[in-house]
C-alpha positions in Angstrom: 82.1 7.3 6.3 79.0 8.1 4.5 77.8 7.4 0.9 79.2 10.1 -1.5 78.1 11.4 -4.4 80.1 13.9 -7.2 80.5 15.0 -10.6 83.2 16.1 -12.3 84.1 18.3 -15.4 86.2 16.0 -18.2 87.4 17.8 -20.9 89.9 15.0 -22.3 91.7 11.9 -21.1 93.9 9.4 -22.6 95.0 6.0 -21.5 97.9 3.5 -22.2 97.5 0.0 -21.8 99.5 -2.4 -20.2 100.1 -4.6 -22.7 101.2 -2.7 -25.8 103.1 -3.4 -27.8 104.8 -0.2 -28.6 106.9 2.1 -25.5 105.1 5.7 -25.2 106.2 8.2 -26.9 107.7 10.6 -24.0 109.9 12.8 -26.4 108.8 16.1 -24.2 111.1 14.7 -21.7 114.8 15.2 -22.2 117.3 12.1 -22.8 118.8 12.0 -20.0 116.3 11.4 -17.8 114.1 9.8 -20.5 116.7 7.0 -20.4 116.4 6.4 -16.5 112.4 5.8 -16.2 110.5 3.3 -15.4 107.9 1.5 -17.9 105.2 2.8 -15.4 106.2 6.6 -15.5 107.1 6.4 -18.9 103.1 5.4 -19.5 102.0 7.7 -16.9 103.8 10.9 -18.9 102.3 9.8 -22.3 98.8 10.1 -21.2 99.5 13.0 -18.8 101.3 15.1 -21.9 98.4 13.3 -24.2 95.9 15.0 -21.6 97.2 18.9 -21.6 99.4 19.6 -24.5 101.0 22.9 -25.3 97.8 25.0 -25.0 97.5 24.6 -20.3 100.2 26.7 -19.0 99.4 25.4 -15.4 97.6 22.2 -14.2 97.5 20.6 -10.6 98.3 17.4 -10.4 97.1 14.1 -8.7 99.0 11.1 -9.4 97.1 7.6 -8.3 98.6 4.1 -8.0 98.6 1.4 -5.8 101.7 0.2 -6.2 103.9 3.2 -7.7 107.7 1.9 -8.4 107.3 -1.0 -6.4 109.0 -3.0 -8.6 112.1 -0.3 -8.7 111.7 -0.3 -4.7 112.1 -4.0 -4.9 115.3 -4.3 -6.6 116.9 -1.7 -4.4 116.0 -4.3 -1.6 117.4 -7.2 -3.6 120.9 -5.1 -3.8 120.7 -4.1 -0.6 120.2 -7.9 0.5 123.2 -8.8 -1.8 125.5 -6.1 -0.5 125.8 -4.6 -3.7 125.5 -0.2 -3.6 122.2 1.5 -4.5 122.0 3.8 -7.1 121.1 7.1 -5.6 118.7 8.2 -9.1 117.4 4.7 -8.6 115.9 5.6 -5.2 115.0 9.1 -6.2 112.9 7.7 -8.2 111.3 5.3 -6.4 109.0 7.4 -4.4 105.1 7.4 -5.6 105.1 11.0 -6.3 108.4 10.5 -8.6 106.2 11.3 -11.8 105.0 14.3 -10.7 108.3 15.9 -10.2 109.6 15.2 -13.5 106.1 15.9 -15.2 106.3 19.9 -13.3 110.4 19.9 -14.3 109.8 19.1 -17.9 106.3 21.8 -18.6 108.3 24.0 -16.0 105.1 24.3 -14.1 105.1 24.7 -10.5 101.5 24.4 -9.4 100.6 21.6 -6.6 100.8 18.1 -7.1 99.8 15.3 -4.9 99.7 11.2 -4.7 97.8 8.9 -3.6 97.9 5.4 -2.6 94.5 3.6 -1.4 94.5 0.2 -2.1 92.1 -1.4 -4.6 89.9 2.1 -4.1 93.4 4.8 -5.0 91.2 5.6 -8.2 88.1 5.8 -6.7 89.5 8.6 -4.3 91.9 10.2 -6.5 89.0 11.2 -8.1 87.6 12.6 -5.1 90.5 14.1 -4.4 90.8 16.0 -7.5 86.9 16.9 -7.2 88.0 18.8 -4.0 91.0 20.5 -5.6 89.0 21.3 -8.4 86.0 23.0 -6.7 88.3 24.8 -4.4 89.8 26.7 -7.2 88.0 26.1 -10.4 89.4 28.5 -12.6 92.9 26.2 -12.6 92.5 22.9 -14.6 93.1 19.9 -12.5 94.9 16.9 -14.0 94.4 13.4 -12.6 97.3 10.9 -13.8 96.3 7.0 -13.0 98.8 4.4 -13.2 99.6 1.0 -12.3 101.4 -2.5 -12.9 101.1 -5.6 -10.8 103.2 -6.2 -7.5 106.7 -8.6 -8.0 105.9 -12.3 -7.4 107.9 -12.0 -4.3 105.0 -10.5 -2.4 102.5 -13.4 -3.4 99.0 -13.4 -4.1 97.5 -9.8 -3.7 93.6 -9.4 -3.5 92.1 -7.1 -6.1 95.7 -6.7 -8.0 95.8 -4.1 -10.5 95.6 -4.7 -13.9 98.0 -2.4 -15.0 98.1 0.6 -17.6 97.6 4.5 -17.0 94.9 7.0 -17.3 94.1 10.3 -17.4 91.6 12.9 -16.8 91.6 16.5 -17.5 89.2 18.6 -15.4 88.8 21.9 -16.6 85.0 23.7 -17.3 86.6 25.3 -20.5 85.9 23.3 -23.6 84.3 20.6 -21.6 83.5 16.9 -22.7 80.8 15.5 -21.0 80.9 15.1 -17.4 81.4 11.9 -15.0 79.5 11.3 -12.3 81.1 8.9 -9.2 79.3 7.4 -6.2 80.7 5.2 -3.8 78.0 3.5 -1.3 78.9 1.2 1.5 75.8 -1.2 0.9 76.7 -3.3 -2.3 73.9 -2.1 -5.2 73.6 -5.3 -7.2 70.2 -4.7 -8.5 71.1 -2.3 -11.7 71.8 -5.4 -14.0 72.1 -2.3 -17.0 75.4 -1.2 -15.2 78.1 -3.6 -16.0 80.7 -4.5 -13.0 84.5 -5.0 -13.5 87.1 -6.8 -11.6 88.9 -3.5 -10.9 88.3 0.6 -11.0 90.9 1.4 -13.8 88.6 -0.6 -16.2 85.5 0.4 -14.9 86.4 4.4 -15.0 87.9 3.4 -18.6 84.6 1.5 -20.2 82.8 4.6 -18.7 84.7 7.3 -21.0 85.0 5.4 -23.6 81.9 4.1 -24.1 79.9 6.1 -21.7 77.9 3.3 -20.3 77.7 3.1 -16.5 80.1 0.6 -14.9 80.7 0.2 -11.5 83.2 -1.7 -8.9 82.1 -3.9 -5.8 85.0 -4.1 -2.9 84.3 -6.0 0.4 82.5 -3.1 1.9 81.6 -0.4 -0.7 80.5 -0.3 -4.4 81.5 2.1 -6.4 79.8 3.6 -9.7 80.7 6.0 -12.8 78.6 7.5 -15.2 78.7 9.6 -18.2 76.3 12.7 -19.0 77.0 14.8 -22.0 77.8 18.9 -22.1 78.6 21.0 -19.1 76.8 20.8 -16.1 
């Protein structure tokens, strides 16, 4: 694959970390199926609401994460293993792209949504992924929804493990923040000692909106790197 290069439009994004110390609010989401989510989509609806509002009627949606409902996937193992029955809304909601679905049911928006699932780079490339959706139809707002929580202890050690936490990203040229500019090269760039590098992509992509410094991310065979420029493009 060759080196990439690609900026995208931000015109908000909110994050949730992992270890708050309050649940997201999620009130936009009715009781009854408030009651039955996960910590994981809870946080991934609060920044995903925080990101569009009331005021965008229709947003694509790409929802990242390594890991998605592992840990809901891993109890309906354990049951399974113990003979006891599975909860049919339990598995329903184990798929990655679970959040989605209740995210277009509660706006009652029916425009696309995708997931992704890429290993220690599923940011990097949901990013590219909404980049593609995004210039293939810019005149609908694209809305990237990030978010993660470390594997069970059953599975061991895992290289690169997430740190956990959501994010999200609001492309849309209307009203338009800054804009963020990924690269991903496959010969490590440790030369730019002004670019800070973190142990994984959430907190990179996170330092760089907040404080709109560069950051960047080194896996075994690729680096990757976010920056921020002000205005439109």
């Amino acid at each position: 694959m060759p080196d990439l290069h690609w900026t995208i439009p931000v015109a908000r994004w909110s994050s949730w970390p992992a270890a708050a110390a309050t649940a997201p609010d999620i009130g936009f989401i009715e009781p009854i199926v408030r009651r039955r989510l996960s910590t994981l989509s809870r946080a991934a609806l609060k920044v995903a609401h925080d990101c569009v509002g009331d005021d965008v009627a229709a947003v694509r949606t790409v929802f990242a994460s390594r890991h998605g409902e592992l840990r809901r996937t891993t109890d309906i193992l354990r049951n399974i293993s113990a003979g006891e029955p599975v909860s049919p809304t339990a598995f329903s909601l184990s798929v990655l792209n679970a959040m989605t679905g209740v995210f277009g049911i509660a706006r009652g928006d029916r425009s696309p949504a995708s997931a992704i699932s890429a290993g220690a780079e599923t940011l990097g490339y949901a990013l590219l992924e909404a980049h593609a959706q995004y210039a293939s139809d810019p005149a609908t707002p694209v809305l990237l929804v990030y978010a993660d929580e470390p594997a069970d202890p059953a599975y061991g050690t895992i290289e690169d493990e997430v740190r956990g936490g959501a994010l999200a990203i609001l492309l849309d040229a209307v009203a338009t923040a800054g804009q963020l500019t990924c690269a991903m090269a496959h010969a490590p760039d440790a030369d730019d000692a002004s670019c800070a590098v973190f142990p994984t992509q959430s907190e990179a992509v996170h330092h760089c909106l907040d404080t709109h410094a560069s950051a960047a991310w080194q896996g075994a065979g690729s680096t990757w790197q976010w920056s921020w420029h002000h205005g439109a493009a």
